[in-house]
N, C-alpha and C positions, 0 to 999 in steps of 0.2 A: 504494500500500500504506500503510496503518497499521501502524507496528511497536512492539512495545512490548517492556517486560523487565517482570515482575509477580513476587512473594514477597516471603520475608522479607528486610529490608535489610541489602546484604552478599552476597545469597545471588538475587538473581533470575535468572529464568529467560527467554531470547528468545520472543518469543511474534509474536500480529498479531491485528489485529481484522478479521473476515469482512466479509462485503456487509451481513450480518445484523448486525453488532453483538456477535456473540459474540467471544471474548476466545480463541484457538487458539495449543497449543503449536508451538514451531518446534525444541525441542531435541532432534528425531531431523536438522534437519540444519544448526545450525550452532551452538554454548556462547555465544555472546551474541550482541549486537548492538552492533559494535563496527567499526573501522577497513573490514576486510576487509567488511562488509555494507551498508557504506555508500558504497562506493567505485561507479562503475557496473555491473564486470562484476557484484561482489555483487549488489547490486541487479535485477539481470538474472534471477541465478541464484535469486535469491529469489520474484521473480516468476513464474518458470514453476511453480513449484510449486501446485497446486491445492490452493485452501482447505479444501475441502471432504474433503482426505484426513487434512489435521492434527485429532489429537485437540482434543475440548472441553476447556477449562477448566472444572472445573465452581465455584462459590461465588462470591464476592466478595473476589480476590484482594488485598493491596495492588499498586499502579502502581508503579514506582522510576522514574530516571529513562530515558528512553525510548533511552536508545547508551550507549556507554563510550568511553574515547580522548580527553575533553576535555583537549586540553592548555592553552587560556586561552580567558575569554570578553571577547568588547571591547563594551564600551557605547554608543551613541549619545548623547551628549546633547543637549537642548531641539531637537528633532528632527519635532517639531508645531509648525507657528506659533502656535495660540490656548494649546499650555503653557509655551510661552516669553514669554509676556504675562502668563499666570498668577502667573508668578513673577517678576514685574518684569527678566527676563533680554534682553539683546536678540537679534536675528535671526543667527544665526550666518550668516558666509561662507562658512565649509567646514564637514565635519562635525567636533563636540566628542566627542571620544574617550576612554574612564576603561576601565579594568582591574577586574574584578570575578574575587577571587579562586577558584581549587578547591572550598577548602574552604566555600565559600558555596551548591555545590551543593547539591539537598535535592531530594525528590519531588514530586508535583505535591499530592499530600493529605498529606505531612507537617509538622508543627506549625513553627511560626516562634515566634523565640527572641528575645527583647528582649534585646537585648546590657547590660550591667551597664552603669549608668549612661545607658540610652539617656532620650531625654526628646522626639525626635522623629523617630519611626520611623514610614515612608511606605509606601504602594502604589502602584504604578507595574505595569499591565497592558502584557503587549509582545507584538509579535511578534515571534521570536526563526528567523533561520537557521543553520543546520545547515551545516558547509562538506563534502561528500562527496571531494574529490582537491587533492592540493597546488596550493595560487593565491599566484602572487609576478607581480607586476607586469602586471594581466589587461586588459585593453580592457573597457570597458564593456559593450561589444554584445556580450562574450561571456562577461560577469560570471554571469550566471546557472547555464550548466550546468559552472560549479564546485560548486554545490549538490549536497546529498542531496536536502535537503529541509527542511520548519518545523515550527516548534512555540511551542506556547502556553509566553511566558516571564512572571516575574513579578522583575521589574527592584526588589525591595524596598531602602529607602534609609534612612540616619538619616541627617535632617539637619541636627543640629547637628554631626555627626563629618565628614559632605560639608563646610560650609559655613564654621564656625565652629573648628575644631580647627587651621587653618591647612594649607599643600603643596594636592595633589591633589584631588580628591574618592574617589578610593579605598577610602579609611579608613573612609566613609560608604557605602559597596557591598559591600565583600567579610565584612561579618560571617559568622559561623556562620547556616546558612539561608536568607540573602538573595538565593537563585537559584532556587528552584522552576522545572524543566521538567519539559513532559509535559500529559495522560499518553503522546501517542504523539507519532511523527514521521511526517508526511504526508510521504512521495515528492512531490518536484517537479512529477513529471508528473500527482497529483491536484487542483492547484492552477493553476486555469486563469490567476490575474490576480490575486499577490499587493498589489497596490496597488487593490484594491477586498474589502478584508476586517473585518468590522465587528470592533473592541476593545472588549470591554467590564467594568465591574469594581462589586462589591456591597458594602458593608462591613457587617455584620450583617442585610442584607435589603436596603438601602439604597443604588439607585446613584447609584455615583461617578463611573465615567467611562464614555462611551459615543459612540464615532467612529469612525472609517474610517483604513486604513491610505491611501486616497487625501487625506490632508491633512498627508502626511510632506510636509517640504522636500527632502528626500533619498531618493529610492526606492532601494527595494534592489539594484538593480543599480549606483547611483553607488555605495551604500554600500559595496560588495564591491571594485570595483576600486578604492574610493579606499583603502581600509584595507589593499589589499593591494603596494599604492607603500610603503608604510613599512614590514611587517611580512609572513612568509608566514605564510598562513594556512595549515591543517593538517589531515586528517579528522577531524572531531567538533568540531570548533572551531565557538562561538558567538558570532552578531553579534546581538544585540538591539537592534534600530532606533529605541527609544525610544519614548514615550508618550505619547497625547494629555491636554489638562486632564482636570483633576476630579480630584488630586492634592491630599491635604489640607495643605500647605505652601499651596496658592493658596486654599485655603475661607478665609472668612472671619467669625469668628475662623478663624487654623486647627485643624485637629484632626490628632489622630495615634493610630497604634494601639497599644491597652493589652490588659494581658493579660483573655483572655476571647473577645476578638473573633474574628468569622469572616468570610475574606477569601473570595468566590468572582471568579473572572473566567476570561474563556474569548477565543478568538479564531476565528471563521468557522472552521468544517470542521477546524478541527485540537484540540478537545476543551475541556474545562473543566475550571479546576485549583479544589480548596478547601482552606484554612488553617485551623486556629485558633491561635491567638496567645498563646503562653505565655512564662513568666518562666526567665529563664535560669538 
C-alpha cells in the first residue's frame, strides 16, 4: 500500500494511492494515519479493504506528511563511502548517529526556510524508515519486520551550525523545515530489496546527487538493530540512512541553497518530494 494524509496543514485527511495513481479517501475507516495503522494488524486491516470502493479525490490536493506518532527521528551519518570522501570525513566503524528535531518536520512540497543567519544550508536526499511496532534490543535477521515501511526523506542541513557552532551536529539538522517526508509510505511488503533503490536529487533542474541505496556501509537492517541496542525505537519513529555524494558542502567551490531555489529529489517507488526555498 501507499498511504498518505492530503489537505490543508493541520487539518489532513488518511487517504492511499490506487494501482492507478489516483489519490483515494480512507476517512470512512480510520481519522488518520497514525500508531494504530501502522502497526501490523492495522496494516492488515487496511489492506483488505478494496481500492476501488474508497471514494476519489478529486483536484490536486496538498500531501502533509505521510503518518503521525513521530516521536524522534535519528540520522545516519557519512553512511555512503564516496560522501564520506566528499567531505574529507573518514570511514566510520559503526554507525554516526544525530537527532533531528519534531519541529523540523515539514511536507514533502512544502517550502524550506533559511534559518536566520544561515550561510550554508545543504540537501541531503534519503531514504528514510518508518518503525511500525516497538524495537528494543532486535537481532539483525529480524530487524526488518519491525518496519511499517519507507519513504522518501530529505535529510536538509546547515553547515556551519553542524560543523562550526561547536557540541553535536544537531543544531545543524533540527531547524524549522529541515525534515520533509513523503509524499507517501510504501508498506514493506511493496518493497522487494531496499538496498537496490536509486537516490536521487535536482537543485533548480540541475543534478546533484544520483546513486543507489546498495553503496550504504550500513544497510538497513544493521541500521535498525544497531540503533535499537541504545534507544527503543517507537511506531512512527524515523531512521534516515543517510546520503550518497553530490552534497554541495563536497562541490567545489561549494554551493549552498538561497532563497528562490527549487529542490526536487525522489527515491525508487516511494515518490518525489519538491521545495522551494525561502527566507525565514
Amino acid at each position: 500500500m501507499k498511504l498518505v494524509r492530503y489537505g490543508t496543514k493541520g487539518r489532513e485527511k488518511p487517504g492511499l494511492i490506487d494501482a492507478q495513481g489516483k489519490l483515494r479517501d480512507l476517512s470512512a475507516h480510520c481519522d488518520t494515519i497514525g500508531w494504530d495503522e501502522l502497526s501490523p494488524t492495522g496494516q492488515k486491516r487496511l489492506a483488505a479493504i478494496n481500492p476501488a470502493t474508497l471514494p476519489l479525490v478529486r483536484g490536486k490536493p496538498r500531501f502533509g506528511v505521510p503518518f503521525t506518532g513521530i516521536s524522534k527521528i535519528i540520522g545516519v551519518g557519512l553512511n555512503y563511502r564516496d560522501h564520506a570522501t566528499e567531505t574529507g570525513a573518514a570511514i566510520p566503524a559503526e554507525p554516526v548517529l544525530f537527532m533531528k528535531a519534531t519541529t523540523a518536520i515539514n511536507g514533502p512540497f512544502d517550502d524550506i526556510r533559511l534559518p536566520r543567519r544561515s550561510k550554508m544550508t545543504d540537501w541531503e536526499a534519503e531514504l528514510g524508515l518508518v518503525i511500525g511496532r516497538e524495537a528494543r534490543y532486535v537481532s539483525e535477521e529480524k530487524a526488518m519486520s519491525y518496519l511499517a515501511g519507507f519513504v522518501t526523506f530529505h535529510d536538509v542541513s546547515e553547515r556551519d551550525f553542524q560543523k562550526n557552532r561547536g557540541g553535536s551536529w544537531d543544531k545543524g539538522k533540527g531547524c524549522d523545515t529541515f525534515a520533509p517526508i513523503g509524499p507517501w509510505l510504501v508498506t514493506r511488503d511493496e518493497i522487494r530489496d531496499p538496498q537496490n533503490l536509486r537516490v536521487w536529487l535536482e537543485v533548480n533542474g540541475e543534478r546533484r546527487q544520483d546513486s543507489s541505496t546498495s553503496q550504504m556501509i550500513f544497510p538497513c537492517a544493521h541500521l535498525i538493530s544497531y540503533i535499537s541496542q541504545f534507544m527503543t525505537l517507537m511506531p512512527g519513529d524515523v531512521v534516515c540512512t543517510g546520503t550518497p555524494s553530490g552534497v554541495g558542502l563536497g562541490m567545489n567551490p561549494p554551493q549552498f541553497l538561497k532563497a528562490g531555489d527549487v529542490v526536487r529529489l525522489g527515491v525508487d517507488g516511494l515518490g518525489e518530494q519538491c521545495q522551494k526555498v525561502v527566507v525565514a
